[in-house]
C-alpha positions in Angstrom: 0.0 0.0 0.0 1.5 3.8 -0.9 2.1 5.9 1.6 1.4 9.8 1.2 2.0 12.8 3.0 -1.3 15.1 3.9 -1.1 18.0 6.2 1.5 17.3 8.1 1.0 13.6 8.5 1.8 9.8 6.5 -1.1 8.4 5.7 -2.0 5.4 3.0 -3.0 7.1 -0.3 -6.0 5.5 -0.7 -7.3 6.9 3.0 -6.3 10.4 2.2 -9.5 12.7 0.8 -9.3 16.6 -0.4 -12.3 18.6 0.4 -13.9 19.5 -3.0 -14.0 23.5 -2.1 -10.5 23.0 -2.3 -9.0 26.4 -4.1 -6.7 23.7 -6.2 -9.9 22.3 -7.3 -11.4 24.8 -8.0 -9.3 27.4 -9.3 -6.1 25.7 -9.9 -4.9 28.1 -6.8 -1.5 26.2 -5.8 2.2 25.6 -6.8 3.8 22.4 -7.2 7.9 20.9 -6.7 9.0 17.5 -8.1 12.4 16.7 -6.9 14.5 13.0 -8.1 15.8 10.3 -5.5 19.2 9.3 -7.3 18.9 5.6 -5.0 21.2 7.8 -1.9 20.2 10.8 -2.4 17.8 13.9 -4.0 19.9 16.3 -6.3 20.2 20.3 -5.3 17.2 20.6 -2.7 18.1 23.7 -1.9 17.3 24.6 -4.9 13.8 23.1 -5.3 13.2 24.4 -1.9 14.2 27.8 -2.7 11.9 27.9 -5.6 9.0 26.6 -3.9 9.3 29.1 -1.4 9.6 32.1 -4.1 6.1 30.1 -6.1 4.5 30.2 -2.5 5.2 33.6 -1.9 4.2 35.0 -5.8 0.9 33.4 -5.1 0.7 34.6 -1.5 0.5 31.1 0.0 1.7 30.8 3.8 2.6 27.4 3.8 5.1 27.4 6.8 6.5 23.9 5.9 8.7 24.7 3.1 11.7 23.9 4.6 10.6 20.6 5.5 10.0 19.7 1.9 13.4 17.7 1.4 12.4 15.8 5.4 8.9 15.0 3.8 10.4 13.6 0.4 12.9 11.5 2.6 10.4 10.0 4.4 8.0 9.2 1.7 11.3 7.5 0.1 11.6 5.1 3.2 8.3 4.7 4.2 7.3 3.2 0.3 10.4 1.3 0.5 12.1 3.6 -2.6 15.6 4.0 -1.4 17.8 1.6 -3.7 15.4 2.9 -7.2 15.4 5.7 -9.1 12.3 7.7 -8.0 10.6 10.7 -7.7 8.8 12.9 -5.2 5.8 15.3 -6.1 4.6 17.9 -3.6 1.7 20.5 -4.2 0.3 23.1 -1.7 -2.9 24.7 -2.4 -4.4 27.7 -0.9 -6.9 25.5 0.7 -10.6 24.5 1.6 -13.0 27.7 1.5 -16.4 28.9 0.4 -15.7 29.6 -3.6 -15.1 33.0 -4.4 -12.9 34.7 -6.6 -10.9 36.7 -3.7 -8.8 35.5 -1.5 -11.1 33.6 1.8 -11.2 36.0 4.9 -10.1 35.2 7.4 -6.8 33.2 5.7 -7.4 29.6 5.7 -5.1 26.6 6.4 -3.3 25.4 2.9 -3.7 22.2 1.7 -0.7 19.9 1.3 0.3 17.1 -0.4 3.0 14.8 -1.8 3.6 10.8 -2.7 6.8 9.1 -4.3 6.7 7.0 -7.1 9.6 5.0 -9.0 10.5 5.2 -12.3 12.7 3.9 -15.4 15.1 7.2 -16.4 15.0 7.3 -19.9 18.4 6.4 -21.1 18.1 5.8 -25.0 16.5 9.3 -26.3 20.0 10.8 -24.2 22.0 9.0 -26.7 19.7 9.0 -30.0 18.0 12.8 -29.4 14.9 13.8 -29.7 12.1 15.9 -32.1 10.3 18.4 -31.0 7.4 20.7 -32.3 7.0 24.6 -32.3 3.8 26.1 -31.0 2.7 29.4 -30.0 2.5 29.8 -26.7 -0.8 30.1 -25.1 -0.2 30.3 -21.5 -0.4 32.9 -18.7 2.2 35.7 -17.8 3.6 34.1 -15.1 5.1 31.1 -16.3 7.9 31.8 -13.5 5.6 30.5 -11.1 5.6 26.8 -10.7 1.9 26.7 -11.1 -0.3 23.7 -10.7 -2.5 25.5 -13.5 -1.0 23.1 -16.6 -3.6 23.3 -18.8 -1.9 24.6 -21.7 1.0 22.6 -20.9 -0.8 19.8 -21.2 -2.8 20.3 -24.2 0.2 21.5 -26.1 2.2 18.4 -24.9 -0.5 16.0 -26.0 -0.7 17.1 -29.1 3.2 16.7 -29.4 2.5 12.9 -28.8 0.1 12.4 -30.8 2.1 13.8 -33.5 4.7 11.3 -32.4 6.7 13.9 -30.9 8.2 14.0 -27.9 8.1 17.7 -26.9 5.9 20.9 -27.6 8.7 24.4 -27.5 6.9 27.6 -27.0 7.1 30.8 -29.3 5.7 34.1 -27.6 5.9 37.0 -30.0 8.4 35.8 -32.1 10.8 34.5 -29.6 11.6 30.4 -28.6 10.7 30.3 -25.1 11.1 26.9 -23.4 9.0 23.7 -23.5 6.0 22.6 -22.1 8.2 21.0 -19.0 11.3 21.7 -19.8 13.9 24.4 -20.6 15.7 24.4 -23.9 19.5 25.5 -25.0 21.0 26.2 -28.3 24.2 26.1 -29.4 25.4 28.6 -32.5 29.0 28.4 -33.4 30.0 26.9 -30.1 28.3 29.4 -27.9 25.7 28.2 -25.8 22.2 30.2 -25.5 18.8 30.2 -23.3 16.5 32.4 -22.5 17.1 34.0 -19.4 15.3 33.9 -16.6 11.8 36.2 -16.6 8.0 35.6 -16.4 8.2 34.0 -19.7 10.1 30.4 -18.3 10.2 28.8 -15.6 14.2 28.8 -13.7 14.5 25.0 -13.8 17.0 23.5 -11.3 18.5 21.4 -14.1 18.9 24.8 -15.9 21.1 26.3 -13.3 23.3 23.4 -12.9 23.9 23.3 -16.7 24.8 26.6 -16.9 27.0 26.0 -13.9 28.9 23.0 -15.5 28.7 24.8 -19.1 30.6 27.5 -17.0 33.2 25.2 -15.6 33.8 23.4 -18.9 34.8 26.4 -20.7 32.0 26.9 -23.0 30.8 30.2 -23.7 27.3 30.8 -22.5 25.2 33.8 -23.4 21.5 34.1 -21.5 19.9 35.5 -24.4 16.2 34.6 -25.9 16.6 33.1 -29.4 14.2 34.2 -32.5 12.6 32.0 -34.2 13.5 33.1 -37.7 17.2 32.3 -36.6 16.1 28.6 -36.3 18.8 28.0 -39.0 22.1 28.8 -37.5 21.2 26.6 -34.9 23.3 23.9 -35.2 22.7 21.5 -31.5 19.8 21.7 -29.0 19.0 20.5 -25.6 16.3 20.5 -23.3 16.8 20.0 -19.2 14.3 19.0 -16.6 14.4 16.8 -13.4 13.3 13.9 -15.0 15.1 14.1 -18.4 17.6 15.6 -17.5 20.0 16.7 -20.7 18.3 15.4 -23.7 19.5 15.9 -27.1 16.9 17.8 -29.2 17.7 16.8 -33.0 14.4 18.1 -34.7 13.3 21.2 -34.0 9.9 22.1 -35.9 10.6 19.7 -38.7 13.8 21.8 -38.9 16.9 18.9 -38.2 19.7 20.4 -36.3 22.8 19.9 -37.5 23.9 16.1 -38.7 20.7 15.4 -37.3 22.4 13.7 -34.3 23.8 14.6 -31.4 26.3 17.6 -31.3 29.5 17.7 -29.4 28.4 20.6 -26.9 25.2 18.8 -26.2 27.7 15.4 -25.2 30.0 17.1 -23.4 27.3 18.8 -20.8 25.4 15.5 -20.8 28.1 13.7 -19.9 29.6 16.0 -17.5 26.1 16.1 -15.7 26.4 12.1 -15.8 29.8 12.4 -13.5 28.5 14.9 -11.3 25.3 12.7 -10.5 27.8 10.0 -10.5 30.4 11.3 -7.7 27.4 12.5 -5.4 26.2 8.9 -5.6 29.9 7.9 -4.2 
């Protein structure tokens, strides 16, 4: 039987109920975290923790268990017996249970949290193969800096990426490549490495630091800089970066192939370098 985290306590999943004036329900009104178990150990929490904590505050959530997140995940990890597998930890704090109106309830209300552990198969062969991705305008909020449990878009656009046997949907607003619809993207032009930096347009991913943190160490010139779509062309490697995928080559790009269509050296050199970092942590 799973074991979940609700409110403060461990309880089995299938005991634990959320009231349906829930502000998560009902308006999506909550931020999320998903942080990875490497079988020892979760990468950069401070990182997740710090984020959560910024989401929380953007959408004037008191949730004053923040800083317990990493304790919570590395109990869920025991409890579900998780610790030698790759696995993953999800975590999502509403606003909580309250007569539904559009303002904020009066007097403030108690959030609603929860999280559960899963474990998973990393997905080893699109690292080494790449992968094709679709362009789409992007149709979601303003605020894509918040880590937001309102995915709609995200969703829609991702699904329609699969069905088109693709395996990721990249977002255009106004002209410019954005990231995707859970992930951050990086091109490489002439050996110069380039994302958009951080705003309300993408989210700061906690892969995406790191990357740009080993990119820095390795010598590789990196410029923060969003990319237009018309300059698809000089793009000759592509990556995206999230928890789960970590770096994955992006060889397609809007039916546009990149490069030799495989690949590039850049792209190996930061997947690989992320692959020993991960490694030496492990011990």
């Amino acid at each position: 039987m799973e074991t979940a985290y609700f409110n403060g306590k461990f309880l089995p999943k299938d005991e634990i109920k959320i009231s349906p004036d829930d502000r998560g329900f009902l308006f999506a009104d909550g931020v999320y975290e998903v942080i990875r178990w490497y079988e020892g150990f979760f990468y950069d929490t401070n990182s997740h923790v710090t984020r959560l904590k910024r989401s929380l505050r953007e959408l004037r959530i008191n949730w004053p268990d923040a800083d317990s997140f990493p304790t919570i995940a590395t109990e869920l990890i025991k409890v579900n017996k998780l610790e030698n597998q790759p696995a993953m930890v999800y975590l999502q704090v509403t606003r909580g249970a309250a007569r539904r109106t559009h303002y904020f309830p009066t007097p403030e209300v108690s959030p609603t949290s929860y999280a559960y552990a899963w474990s998973f198969e990393p997905e080893s062969q699109l690292k080494e193969t790449g992968i094709k991705v679709m362009l789409k305008e992007d149709i979601r909020w303003s605020r894509c800096d918040i880590k937001s449990v309102a995915l709609l878009p995200n969703t829609m656009s991702f699904q329609e990426a699969r069905e088109n046997g693709l395996n990721e949907c990249i977002f255009v607003r106004n002209g410019i490549i954005t990231e995707g619809s859970h992930s951050n993207i990086f091109f490489v032009i002439d050996g110069t490495l380039f994302t958009h930096p951080e705003s309300n347009d993408v989210l700061s991913g906690v892969t995406r630091k790191n990357i740009l943190r080993i990119a820095q160490e390795s010598g590789i010139k990196i410029r923060e800089e969003a990319l237009q779509e018309n300059r698809i062309r000089f793009i000759q490697e592509a990556f995206i970066t999230n928890t789960s995928l970590e770096v994955t080559p992006v060889i397609e790009l809007g039916g546009n192939t990149l490069g030799d269509g495989i690949p590039g050296k850049v792209t190996r050199i930061i997947r690989d370098k992320f692959a020993i970092e991960i490694k030496a942590l492990k011990g």
